[in-house]
ROMAR-438669 format. One line per field, with one value per residue (C-alpha): residue in three letters; x, y, z. Coordinates in nm, 2 decimals. Example, Ala and Ser with C-alpha at 12.3 -4.5 7.8 and 13.67 -1.06 7.14 Angstrom:
# residues 2
residu = c(ALA SER)
east = c(1.23 1.37)
north = c(-0.45 -0.11)
up = c(0.78 0.71)
***
This chain:
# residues 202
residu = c(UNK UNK UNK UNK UNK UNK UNK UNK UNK UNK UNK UNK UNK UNK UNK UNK UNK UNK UNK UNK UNK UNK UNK UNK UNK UNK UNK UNK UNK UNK UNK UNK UNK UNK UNK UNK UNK UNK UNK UNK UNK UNK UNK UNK UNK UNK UNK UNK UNK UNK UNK UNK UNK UNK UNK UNK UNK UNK UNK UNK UNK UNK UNK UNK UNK UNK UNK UNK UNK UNK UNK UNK UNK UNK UNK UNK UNK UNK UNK UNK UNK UNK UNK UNK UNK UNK UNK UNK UNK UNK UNK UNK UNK UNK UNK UNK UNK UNK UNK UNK UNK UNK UNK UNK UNK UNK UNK UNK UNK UNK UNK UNK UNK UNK UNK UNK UNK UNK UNK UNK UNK UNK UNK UNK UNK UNK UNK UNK UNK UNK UNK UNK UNK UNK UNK UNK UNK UNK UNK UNK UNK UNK UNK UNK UNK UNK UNK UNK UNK UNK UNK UNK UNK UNK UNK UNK UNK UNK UNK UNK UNK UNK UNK UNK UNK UNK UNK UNK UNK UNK UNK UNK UNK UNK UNK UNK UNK UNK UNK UNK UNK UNK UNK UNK UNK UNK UNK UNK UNK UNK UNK UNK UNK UNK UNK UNK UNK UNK UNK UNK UNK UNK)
east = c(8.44 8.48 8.26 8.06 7.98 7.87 7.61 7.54 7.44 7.27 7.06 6.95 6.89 6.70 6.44 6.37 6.30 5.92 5.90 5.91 6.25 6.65 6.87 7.26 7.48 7.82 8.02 8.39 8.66 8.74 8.91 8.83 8.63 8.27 8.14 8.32 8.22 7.85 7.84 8.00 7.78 7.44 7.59 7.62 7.30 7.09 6.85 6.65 6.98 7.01 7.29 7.19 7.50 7.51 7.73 7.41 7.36 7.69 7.64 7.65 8.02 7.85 7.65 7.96 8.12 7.88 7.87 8.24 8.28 8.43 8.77 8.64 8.43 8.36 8.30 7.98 7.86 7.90 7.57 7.26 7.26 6.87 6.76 6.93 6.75 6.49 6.53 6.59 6.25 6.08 6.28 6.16 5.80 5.75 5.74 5.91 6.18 6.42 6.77 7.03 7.39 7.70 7.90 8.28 8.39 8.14 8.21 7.80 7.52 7.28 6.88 6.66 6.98 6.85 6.54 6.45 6.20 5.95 6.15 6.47 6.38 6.75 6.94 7.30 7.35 7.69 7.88 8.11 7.88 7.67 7.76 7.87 7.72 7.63 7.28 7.14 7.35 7.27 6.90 7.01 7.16 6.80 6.66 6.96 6.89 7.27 7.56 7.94 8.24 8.51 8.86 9.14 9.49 9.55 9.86 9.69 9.41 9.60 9.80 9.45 9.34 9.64 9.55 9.22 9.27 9.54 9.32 9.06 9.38 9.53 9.87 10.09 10.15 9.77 9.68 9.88 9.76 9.40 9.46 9.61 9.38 9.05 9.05 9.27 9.04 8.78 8.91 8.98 8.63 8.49 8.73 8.68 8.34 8.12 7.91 8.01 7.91 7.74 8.05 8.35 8.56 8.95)
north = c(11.27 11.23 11.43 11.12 11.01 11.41 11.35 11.00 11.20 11.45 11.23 11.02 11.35 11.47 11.16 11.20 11.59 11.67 11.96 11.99 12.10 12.00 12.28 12.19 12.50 12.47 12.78 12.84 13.12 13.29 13.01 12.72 12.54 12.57 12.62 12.32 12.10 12.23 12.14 11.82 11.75 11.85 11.61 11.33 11.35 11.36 11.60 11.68 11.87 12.23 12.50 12.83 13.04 13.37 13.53 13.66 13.88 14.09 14.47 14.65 14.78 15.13 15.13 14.99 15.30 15.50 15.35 15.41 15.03 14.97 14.84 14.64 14.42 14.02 14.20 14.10 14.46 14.40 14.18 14.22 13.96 14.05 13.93 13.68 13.54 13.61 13.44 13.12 13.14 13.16 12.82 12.67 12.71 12.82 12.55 12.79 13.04 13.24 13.28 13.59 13.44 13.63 13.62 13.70 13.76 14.08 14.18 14.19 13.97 13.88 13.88 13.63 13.46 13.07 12.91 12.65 12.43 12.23 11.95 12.04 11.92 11.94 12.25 12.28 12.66 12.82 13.09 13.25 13.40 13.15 13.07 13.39 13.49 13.86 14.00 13.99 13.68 13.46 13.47 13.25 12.96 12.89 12.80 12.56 12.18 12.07 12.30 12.23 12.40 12.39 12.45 12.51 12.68 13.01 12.95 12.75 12.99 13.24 13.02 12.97 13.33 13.42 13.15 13.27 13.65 13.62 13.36 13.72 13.93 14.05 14.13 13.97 14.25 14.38 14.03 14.00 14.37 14.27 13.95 14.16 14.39 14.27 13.81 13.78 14.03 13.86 13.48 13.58 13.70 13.33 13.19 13.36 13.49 13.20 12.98 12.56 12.38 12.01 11.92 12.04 11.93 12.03)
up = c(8.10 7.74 7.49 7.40 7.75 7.78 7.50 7.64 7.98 7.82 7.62 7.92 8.15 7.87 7.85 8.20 8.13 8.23 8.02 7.65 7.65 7.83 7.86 7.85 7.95 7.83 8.01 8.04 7.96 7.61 7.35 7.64 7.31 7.42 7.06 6.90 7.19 7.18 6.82 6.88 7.14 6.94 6.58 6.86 6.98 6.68 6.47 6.80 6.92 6.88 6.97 7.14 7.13 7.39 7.17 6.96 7.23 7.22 7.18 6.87 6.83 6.76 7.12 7.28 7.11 7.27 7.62 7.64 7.59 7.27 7.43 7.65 7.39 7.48 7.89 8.08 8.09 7.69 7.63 7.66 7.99 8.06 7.70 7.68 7.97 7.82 7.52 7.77 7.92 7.57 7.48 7.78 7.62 7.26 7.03 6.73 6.87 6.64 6.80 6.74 6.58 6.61 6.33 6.42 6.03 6.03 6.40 6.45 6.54 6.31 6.48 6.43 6.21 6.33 6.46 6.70 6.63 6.81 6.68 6.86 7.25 7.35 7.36 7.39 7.55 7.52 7.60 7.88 8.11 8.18 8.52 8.60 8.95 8.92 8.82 8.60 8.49 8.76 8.64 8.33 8.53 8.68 8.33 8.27 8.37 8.33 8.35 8.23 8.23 8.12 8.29 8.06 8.16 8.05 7.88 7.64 7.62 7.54 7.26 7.12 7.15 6.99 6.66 6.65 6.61 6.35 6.13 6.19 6.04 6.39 6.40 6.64 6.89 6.78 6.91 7.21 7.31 7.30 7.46 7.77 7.79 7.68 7.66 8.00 8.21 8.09 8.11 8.52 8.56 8.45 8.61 8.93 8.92 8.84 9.05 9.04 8.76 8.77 8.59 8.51 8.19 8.22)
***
């Protein structure tokens, strides 16, 4: 399926939608291209369209500091999983909702950074954990009304990985060290660990 016949399905699903709000959930691994497919998704579909990243919910590098975690950034354990499902039951009701944006340059996430309006009806979720099928993760799947994801091979994920932390200053054996350690264990866990998409997009 093609990105335009994505929006196309969206947009249709989305007319039919009872409540005041459709819920697209676009998961997959780290560097699989969920955010530049969400925003090409929500520019296709029109001023109503609105991206809800999960990455606005990552811990604060100095809690994951103190929680022992700080290595293991970009984890499940990592985000605040039980907000952010509660951020997707106040978009399935409240006409005005501000959003949390992570913003990689500054390594933090921003609150209250974006807002979704009562003008935005379709919301285009993203992020990697969407579909993962542990608590309190699973809880978030049940406020989605179409899920996607996105299967990419992990050579090529990492060939991206590796682009995207030197354009962020890595080094090349800084990169490839994180990438071991931190993107891969986490690129198995989606990989392995999440329950079937309504369609998936290799």
């Amino acid at each position: 399926m093609t990105p335009g016949a994505l929006a196309d399905l969206i947009g249709k699903r989305a007319e039919d939608c009872p409540g005041p709000r459709f819920l697209a959930g676009i998961a997959g691994p780290p560097g699989s291209g969920k955010s530049t497919l969400a925003a090409d998704l929500a520019r296709r579909l029109g001023e109503t369209a609105k991206v809800v990243p999960m990455d606005g919910f990552h811990y604060d590098d100095g809690l994951l500091a103190t929680l022992g975690l700080a290595h293991r950034k970009g984890a499940p354990e990592t985000f605040d999983a039980a907000g952010f499902g509660h951020l997707l039951a106040r978009l399935r009701t409240e006409a005005n909702v501000a959003i949390p944006i992570f913003d990689r340059g500054m390594e933090l996430s921003r609150a209250a950074a974006d807002l979704v309006t009562e003008d935005h009806r379709i919301l285009i979720v993203e992020g990697n954990y969407l579909l993962l099928d542990d608590a309190p993760w699973r809880e978030a799947r049940r406020h989605l009304d179409l899920t996607v994801m996105l299967d990419v091979p992990e050579e090529e994920l990492r060939r991206r990985l590796h682009a995207r932390w030197a354009h962020y200053g890595r080094s090349e054996a800084a990169a490839e060290t994180w990438i071991a350690t931190n993107d891969l264990p986490n690129i198995r866990r989606v990989c392995g660990g999440s329950a079937p998409a309504d369609i998936v997009l290799s």
